[in-house]
Jmol script that loads the backbone (N, CA, C; Angstrom):
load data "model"
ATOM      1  N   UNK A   1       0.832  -1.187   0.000  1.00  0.00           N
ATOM      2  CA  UNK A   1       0.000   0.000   0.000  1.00  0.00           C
ATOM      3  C   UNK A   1       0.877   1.251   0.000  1.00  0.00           C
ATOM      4  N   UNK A   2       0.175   2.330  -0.163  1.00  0.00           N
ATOM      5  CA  UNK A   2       0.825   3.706  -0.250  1.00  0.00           C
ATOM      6  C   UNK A   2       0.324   4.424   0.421  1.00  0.00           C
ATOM      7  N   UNK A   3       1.029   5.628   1.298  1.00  0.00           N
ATOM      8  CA  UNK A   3       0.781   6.678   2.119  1.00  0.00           C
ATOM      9  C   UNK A   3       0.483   7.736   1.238  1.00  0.00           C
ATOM     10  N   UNK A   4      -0.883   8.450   1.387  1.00  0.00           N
ATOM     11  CA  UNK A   4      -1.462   9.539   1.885  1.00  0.00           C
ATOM     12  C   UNK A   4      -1.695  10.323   2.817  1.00  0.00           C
ATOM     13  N   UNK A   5      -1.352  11.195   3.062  1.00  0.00           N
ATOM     14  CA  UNK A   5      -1.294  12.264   4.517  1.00  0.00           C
ATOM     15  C   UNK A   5      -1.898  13.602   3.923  1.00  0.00           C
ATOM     16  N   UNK A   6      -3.261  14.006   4.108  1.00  0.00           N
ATOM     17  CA  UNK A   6      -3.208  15.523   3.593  1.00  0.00           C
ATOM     18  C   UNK A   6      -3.802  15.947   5.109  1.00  0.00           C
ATOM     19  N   UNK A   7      -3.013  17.153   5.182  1.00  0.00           N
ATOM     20  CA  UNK A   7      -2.948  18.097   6.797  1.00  0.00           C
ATOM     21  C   UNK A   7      -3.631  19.488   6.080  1.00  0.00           C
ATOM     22  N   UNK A   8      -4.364  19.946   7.184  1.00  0.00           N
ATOM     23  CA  UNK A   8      -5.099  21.470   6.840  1.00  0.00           C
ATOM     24  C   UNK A   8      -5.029  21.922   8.365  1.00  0.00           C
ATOM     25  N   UNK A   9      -5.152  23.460   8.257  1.00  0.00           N
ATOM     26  CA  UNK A   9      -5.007  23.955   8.988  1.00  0.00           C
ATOM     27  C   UNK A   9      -4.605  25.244   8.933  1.00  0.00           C
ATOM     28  N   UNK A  10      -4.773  26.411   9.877  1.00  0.00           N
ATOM     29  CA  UNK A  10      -4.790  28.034   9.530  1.00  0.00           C
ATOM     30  C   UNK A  10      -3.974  28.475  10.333  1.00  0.00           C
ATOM     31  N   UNK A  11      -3.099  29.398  10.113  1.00  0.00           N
ATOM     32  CA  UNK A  11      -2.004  30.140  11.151  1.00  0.00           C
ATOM     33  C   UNK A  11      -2.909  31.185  11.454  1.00  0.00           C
ATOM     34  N   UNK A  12      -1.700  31.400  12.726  1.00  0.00           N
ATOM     35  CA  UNK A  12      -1.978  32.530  13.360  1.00  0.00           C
ATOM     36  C   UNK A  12      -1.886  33.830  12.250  1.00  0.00           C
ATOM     37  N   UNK A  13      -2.735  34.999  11.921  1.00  0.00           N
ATOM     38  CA  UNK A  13      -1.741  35.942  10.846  1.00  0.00           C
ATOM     39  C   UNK A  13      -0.446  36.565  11.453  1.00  0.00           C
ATOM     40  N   UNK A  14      -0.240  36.837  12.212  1.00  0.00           N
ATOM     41  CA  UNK A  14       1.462  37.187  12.657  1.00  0.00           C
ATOM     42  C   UNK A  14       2.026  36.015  12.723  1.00  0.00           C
ATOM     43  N   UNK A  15       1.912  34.672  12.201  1.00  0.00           N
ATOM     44  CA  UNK A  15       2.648  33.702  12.431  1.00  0.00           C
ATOM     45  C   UNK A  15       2.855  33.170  10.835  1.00  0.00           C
ATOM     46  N   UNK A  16       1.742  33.458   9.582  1.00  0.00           N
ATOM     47  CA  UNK A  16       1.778  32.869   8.755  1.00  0.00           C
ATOM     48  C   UNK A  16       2.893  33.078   7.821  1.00  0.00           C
ATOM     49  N   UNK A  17       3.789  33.905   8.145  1.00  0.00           N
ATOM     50  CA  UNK A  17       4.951  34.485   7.300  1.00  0.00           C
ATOM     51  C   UNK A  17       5.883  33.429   7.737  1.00  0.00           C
ATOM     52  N   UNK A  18       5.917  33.042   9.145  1.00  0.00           N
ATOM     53  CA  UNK A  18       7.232  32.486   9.765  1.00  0.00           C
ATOM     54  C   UNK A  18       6.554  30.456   9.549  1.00  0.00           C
ATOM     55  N   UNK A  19       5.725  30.660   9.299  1.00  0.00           N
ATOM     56  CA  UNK A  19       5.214  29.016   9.012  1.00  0.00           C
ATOM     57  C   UNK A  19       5.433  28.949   7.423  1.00  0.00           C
ATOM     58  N   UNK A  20       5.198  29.981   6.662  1.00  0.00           N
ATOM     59  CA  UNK A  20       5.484  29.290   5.143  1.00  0.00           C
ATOM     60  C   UNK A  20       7.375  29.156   5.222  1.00  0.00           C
ATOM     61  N   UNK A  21       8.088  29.815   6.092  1.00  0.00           N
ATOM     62  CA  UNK A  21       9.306  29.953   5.721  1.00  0.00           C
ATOM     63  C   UNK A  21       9.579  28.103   6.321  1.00  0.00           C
ATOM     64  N   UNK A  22       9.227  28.158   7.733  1.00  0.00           N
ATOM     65  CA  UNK A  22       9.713  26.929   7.960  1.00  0.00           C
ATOM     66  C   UNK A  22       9.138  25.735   6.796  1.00  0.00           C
ATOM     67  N   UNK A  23       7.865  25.663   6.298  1.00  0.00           N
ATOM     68  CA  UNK A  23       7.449  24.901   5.602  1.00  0.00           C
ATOM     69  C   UNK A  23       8.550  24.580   4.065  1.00  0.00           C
ATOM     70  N   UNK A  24       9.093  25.405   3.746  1.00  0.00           N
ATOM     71  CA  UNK A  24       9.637  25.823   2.526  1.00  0.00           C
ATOM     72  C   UNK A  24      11.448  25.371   3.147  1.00  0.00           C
ATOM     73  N   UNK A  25      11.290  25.671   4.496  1.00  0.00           N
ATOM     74  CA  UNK A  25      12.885  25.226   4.682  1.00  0.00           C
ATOM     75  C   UNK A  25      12.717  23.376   4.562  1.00  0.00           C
ATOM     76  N   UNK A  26      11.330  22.880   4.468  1.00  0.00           N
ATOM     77  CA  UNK A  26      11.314  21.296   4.271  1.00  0.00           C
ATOM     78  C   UNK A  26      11.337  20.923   2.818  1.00  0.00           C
ATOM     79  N   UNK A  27      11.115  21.663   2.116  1.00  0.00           N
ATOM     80  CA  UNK A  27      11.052  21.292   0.489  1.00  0.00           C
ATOM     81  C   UNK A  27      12.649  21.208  -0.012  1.00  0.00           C
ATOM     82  N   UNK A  28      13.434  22.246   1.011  1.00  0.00           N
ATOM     83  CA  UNK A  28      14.908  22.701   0.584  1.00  0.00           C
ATOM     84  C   UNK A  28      15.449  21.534   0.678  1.00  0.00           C
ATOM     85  N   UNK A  29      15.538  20.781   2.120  1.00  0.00           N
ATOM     86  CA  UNK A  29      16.042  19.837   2.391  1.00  0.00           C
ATOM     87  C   UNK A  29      15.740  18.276   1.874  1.00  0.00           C
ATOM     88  N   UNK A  30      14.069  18.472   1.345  1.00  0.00           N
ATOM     89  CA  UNK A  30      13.618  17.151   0.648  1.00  0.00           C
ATOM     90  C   UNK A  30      14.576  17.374  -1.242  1.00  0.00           C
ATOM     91  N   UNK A  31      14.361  18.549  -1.553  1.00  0.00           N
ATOM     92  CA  UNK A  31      14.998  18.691  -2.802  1.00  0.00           C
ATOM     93  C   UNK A  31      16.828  18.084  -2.625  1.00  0.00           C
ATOM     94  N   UNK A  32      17.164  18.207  -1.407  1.00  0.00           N
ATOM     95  CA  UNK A  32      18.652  18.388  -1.627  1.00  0.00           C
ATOM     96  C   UNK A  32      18.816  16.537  -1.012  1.00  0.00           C
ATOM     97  N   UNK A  33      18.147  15.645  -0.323  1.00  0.00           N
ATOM     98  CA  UNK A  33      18.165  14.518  -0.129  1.00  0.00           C
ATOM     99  C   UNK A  33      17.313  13.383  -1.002  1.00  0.00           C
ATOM    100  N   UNK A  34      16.476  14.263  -1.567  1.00  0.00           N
ATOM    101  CA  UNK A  34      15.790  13.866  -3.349  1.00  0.00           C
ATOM    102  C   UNK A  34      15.683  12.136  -2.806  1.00  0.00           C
ATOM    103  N   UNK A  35      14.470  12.027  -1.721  1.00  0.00           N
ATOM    104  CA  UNK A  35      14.117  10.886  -1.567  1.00  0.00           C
ATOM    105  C   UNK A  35      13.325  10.140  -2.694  1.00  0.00           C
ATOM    106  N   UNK A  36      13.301   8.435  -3.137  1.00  0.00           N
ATOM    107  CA  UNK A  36      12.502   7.977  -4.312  1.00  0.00           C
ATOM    108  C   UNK A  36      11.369   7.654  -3.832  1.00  0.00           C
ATOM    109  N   UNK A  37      10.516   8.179  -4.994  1.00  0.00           N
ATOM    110  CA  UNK A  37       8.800   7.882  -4.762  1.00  0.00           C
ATOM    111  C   UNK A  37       8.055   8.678  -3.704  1.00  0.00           C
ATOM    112  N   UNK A  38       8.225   9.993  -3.470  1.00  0.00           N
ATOM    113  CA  UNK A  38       8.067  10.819  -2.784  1.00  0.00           C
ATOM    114  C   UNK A  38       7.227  11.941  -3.575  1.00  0.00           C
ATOM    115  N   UNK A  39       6.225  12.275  -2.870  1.00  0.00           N
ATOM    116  CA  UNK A  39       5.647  13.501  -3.473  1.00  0.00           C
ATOM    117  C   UNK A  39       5.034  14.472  -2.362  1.00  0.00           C
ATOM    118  N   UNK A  40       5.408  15.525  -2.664  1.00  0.00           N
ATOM    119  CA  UNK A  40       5.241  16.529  -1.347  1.00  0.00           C
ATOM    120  C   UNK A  40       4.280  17.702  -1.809  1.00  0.00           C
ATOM    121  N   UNK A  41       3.537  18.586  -1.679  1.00  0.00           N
ATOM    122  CA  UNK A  41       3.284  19.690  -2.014  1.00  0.00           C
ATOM    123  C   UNK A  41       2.944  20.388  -0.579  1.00  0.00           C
ATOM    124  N   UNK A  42       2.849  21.686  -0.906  1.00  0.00           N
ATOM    125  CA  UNK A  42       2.648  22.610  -0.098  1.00  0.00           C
ATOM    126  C   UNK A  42       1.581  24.024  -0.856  1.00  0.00           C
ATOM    127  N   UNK A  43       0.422  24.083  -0.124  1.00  0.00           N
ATOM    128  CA  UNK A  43      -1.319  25.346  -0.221  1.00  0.00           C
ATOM    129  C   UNK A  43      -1.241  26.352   0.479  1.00  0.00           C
ATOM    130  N   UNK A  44      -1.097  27.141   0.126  1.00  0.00           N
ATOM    131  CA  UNK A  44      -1.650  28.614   0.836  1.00  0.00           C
ATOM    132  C   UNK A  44      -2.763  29.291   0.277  1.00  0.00           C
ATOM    133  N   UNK A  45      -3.897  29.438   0.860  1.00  0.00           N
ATOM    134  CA  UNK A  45      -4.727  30.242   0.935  1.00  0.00           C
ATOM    135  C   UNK A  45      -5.210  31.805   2.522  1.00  0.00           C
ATOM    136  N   UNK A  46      -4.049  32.684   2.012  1.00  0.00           N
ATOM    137  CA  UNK A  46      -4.415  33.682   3.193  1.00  0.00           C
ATOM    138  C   UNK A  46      -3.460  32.735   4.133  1.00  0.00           C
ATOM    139  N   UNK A  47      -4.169  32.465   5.279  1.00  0.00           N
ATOM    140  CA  UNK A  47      -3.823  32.113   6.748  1.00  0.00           C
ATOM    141  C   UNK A  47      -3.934  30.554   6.323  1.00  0.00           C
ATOM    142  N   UNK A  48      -4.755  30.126   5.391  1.00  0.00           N
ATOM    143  CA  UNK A  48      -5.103  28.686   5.424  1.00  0.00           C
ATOM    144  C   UNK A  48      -3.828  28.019   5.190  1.00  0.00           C
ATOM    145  N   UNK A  49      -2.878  26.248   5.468  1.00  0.00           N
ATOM    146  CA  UNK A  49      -2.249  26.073   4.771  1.00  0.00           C
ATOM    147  C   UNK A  49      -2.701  24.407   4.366  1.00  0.00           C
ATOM    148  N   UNK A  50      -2.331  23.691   3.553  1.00  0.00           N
ATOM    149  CA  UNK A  50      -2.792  22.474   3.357  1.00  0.00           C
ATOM    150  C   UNK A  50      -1.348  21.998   2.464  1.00  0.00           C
ATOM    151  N   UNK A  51      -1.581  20.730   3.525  1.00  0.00           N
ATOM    152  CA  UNK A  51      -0.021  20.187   2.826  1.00  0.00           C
ATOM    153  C   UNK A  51      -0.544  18.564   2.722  1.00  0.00           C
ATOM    154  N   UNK A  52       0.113  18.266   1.360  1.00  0.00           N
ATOM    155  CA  UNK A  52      -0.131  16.763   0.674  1.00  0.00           C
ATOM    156  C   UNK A  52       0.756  16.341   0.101  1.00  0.00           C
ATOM    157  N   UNK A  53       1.143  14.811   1.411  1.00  0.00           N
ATOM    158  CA  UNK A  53       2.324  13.904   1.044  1.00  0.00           C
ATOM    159  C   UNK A  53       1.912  12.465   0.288  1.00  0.00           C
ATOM    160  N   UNK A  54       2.596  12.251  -0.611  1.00  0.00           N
ATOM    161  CA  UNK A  54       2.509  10.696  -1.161  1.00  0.00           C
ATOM    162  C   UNK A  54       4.223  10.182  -0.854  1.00  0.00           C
ATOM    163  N   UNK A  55       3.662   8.733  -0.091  1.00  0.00           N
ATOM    164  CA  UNK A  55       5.245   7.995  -0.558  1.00  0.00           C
ATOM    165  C   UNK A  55       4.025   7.367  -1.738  1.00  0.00           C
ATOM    166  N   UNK A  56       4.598   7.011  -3.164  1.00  0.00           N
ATOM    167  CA  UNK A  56       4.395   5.918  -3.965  1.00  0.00           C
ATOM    168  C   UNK A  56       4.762   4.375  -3.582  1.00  0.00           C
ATOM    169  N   UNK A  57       5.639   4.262  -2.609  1.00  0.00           N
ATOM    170  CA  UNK A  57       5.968   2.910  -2.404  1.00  0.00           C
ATOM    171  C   UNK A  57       6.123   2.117  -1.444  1.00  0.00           C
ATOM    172  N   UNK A  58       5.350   2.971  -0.302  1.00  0.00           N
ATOM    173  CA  UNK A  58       5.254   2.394   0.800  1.00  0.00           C
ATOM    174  C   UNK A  58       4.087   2.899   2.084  1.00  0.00           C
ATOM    175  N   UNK A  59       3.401   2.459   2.879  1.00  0.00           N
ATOM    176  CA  UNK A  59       2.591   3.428   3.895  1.00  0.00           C
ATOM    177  C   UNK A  59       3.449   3.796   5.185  1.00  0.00           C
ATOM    178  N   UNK A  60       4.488   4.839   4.585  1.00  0.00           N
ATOM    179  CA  UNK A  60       5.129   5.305   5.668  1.00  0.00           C
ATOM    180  C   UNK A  60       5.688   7.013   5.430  1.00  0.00           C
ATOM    181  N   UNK A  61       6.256   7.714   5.912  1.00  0.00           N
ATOM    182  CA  UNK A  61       5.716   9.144   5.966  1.00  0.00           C
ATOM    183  C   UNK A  61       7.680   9.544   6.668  1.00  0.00           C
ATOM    184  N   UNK A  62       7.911   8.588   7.017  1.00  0.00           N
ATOM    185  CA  UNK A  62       9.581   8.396   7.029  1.00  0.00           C
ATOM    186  C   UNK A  62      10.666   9.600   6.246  1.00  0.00           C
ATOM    187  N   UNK A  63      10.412   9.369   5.322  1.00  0.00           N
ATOM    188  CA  UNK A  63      11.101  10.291   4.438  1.00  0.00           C
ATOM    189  C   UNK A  63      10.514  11.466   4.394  1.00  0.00           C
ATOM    190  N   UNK A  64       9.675  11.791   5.273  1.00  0.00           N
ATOM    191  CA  UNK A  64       9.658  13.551   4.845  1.00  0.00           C
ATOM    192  C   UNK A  64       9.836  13.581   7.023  1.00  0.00           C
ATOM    193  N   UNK A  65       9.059  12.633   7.931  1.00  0.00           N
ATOM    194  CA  UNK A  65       9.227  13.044   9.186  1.00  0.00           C
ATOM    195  C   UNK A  65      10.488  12.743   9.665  1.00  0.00           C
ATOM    196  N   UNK A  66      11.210  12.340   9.002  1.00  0.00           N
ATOM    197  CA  UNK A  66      12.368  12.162   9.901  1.00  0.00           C
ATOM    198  C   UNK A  66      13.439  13.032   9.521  1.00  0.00           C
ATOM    199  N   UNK A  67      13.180  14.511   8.230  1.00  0.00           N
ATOM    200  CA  UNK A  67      13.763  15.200   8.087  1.00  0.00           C
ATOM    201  C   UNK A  67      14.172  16.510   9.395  1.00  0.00           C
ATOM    202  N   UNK A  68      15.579  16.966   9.578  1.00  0.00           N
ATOM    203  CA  UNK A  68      15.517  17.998  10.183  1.00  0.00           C
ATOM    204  C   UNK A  68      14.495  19.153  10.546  1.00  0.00           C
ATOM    205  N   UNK A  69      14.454  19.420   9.374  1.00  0.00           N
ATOM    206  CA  UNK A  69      13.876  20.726   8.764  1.00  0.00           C
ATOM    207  C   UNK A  69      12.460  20.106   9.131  1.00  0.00           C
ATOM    208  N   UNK A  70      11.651  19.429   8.926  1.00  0.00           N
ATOM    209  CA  UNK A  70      10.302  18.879   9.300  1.00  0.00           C
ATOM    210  C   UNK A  70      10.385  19.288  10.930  1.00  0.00           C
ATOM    211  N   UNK A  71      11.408  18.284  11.880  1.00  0.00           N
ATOM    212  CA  UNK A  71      10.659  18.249  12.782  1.00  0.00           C
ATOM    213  C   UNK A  71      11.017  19.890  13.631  1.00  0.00           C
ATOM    214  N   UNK A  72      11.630  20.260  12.676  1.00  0.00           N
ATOM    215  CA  UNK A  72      11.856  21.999  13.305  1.00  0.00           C
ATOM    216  C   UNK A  72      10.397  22.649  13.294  1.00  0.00           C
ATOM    217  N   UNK A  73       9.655  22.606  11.847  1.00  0.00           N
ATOM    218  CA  UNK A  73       8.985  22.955  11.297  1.00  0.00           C
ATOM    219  C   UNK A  73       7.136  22.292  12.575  1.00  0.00           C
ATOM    220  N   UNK A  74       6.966  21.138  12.828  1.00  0.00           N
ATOM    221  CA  UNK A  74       6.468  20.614  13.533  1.00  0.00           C
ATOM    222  C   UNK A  74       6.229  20.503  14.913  1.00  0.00           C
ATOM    223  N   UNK A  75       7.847  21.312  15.495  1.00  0.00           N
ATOM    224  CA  UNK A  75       7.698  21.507  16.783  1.00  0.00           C
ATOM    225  C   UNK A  75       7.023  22.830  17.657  1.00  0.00           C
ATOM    226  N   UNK A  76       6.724  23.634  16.997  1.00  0.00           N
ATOM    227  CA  UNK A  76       5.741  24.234  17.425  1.00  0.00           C
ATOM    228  C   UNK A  76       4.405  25.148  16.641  1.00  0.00           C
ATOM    229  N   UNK A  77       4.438  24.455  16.001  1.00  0.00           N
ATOM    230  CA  UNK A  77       3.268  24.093  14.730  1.00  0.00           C
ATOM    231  C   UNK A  77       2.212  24.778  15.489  1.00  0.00           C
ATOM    232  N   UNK A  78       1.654  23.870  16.776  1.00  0.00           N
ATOM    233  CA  UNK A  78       0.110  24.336  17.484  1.00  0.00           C
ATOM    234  C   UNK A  78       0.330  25.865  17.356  1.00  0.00           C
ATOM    235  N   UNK A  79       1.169  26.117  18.303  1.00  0.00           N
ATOM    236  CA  UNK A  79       1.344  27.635  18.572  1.00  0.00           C
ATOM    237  C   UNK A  79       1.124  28.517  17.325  1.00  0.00           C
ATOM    238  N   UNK A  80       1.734  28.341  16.250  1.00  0.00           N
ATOM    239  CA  UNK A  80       1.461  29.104  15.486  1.00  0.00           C
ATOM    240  C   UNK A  80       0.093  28.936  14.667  1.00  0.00           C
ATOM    241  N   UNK A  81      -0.871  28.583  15.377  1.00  0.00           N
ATOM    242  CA  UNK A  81      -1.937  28.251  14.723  1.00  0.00           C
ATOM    243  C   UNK A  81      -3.493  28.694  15.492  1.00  0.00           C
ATOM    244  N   UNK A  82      -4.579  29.228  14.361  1.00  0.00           N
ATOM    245  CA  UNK A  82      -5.499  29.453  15.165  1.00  0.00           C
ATOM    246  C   UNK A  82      -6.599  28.393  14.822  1.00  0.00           C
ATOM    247  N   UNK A  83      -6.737  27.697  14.092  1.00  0.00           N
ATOM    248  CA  UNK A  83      -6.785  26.068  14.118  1.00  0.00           C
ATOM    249  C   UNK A  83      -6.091  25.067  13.858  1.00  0.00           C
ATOM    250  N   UNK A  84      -5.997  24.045  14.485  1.00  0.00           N
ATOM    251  CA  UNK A  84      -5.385  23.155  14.588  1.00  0.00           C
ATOM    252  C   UNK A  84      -4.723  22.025  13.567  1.00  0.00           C
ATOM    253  N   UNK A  85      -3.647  22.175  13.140  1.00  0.00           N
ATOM    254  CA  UNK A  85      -3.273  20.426  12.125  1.00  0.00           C
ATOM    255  C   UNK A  85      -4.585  19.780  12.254  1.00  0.00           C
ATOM    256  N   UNK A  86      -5.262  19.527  11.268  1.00  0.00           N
ATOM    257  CA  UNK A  86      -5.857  17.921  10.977  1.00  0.00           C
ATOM    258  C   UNK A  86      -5.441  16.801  10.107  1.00  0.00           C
ATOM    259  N   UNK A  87      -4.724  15.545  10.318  1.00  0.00           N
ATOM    260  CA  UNK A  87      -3.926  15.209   9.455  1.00  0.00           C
ATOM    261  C   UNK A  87      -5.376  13.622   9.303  1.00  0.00           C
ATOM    262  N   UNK A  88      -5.419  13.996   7.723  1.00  0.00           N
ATOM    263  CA  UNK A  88      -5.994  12.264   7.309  1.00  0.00           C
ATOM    264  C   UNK A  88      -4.883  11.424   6.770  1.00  0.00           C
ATOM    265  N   UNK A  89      -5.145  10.463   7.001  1.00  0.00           N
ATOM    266  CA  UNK A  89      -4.026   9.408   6.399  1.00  0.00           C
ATOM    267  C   UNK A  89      -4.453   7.974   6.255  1.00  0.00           C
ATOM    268  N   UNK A  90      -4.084   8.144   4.843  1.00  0.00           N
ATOM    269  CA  UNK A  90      -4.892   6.896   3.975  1.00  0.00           C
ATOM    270  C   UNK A  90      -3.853   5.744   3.517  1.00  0.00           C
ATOM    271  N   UNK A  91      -4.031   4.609   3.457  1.00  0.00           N
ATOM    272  CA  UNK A  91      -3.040   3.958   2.914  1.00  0.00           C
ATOM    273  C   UNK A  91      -4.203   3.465   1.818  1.00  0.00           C
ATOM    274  N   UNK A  92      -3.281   3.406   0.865  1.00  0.00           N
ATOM    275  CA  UNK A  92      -4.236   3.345  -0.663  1.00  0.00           C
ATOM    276  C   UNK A  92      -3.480   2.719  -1.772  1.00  0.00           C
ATOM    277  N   UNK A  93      -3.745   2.854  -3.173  1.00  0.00           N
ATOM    278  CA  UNK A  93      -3.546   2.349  -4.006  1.00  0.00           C
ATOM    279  C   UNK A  93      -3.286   3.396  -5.080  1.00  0.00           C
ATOM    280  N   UNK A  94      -2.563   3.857  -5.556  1.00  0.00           N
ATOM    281  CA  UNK A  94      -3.194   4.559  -6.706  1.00  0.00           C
ATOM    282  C   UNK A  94      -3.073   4.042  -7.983  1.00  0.00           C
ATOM    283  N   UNK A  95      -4.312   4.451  -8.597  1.00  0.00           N
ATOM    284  CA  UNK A  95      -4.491   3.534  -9.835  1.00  0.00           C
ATOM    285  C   UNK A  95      -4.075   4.618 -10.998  1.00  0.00           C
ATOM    286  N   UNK A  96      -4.484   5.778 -11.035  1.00  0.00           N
ATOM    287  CA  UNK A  96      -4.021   6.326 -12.536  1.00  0.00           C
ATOM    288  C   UNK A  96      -3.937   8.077 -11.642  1.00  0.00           C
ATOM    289  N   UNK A  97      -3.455   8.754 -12.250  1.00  0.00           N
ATOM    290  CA  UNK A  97      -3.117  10.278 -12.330  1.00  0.00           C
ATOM    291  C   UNK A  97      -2.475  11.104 -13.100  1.00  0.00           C
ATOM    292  N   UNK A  98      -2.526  12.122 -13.399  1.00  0.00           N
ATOM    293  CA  UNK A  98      -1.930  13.042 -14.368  1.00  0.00           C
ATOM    294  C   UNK A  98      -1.075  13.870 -13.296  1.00  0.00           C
ATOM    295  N   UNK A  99       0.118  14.369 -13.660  1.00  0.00           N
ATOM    296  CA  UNK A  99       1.017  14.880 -12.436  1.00  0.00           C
ATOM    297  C   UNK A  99       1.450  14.803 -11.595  1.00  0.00           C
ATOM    298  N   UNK A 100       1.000  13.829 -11.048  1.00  0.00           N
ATOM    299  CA  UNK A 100       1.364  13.385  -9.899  1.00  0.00           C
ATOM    300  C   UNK A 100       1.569  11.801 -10.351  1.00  0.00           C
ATOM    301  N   UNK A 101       3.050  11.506 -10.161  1.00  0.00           N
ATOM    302  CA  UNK A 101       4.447  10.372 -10.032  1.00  0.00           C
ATOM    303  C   UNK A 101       5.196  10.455  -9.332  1.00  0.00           C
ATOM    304  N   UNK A 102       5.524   9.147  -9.269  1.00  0.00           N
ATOM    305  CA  UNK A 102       7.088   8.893  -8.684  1.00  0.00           C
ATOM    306  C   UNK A 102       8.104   9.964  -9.264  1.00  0.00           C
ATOM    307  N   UNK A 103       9.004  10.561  -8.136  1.00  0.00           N
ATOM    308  CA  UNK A 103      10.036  11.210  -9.303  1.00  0.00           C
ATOM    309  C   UNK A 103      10.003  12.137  -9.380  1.00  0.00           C
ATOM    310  N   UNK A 104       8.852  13.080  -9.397  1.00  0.00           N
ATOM    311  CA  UNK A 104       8.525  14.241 -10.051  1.00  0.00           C
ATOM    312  C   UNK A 104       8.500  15.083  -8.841  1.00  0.00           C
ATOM    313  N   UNK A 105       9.392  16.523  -9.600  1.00  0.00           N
ATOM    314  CA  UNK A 105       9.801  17.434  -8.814  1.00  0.00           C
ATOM    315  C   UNK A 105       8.570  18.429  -8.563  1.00  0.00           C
TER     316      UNK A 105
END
end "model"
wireframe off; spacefill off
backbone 0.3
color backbone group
């Protein structure tokens, strides 16, 4: 099976400047350790943010939580928030998609 994780959730507005930076210091470090079968994105709407991980090849979430930069980014997450992380997490299958692969930056 394969991991799905999509997280939502709204910053504080004096906080949402300093949460996209940490969020963005995790893409730096996923780009520069260029894990396989990994797919990451990162949503901003205003205060809103929504973030959606795929491993393609396994139901585990490893390769993006056990990054530095993640658990910097994670450790005080609540605080900067005026609702809370909600994280779903699916272990699934995927059968077909456009843009979304293994691989792809």
């Amino acid at each position: 099976m394969q991991r799905v994780t999509l997280v939502r959730y709204t910053a504080k507005p004096e906080c949402a400047e300093e949460n996209e930076a940490l969020s963005r210091a995790v893409f730096a470090e996923l780009r520069a350790a260029a894990p396989d079968n990994v797919a990451y994105g990162l949503f901003r709407n205003g205060e809103e943010f929504v973030h959606l991980f795929v491993n393609f090849e396994a139901d585990d979430s490893s390769a993006l939580t056990e990054l530095a930069s993640f658990k910097a980014y994670s450790k005080e997450v609540i605080g900067r928030c005026t609702q809370p992380p909600e994280a779903t997490r699916l272990s699934l299958q995927l059968l077909d998609s456009y843009g979304l692969r293994p691989g792809s930056a």
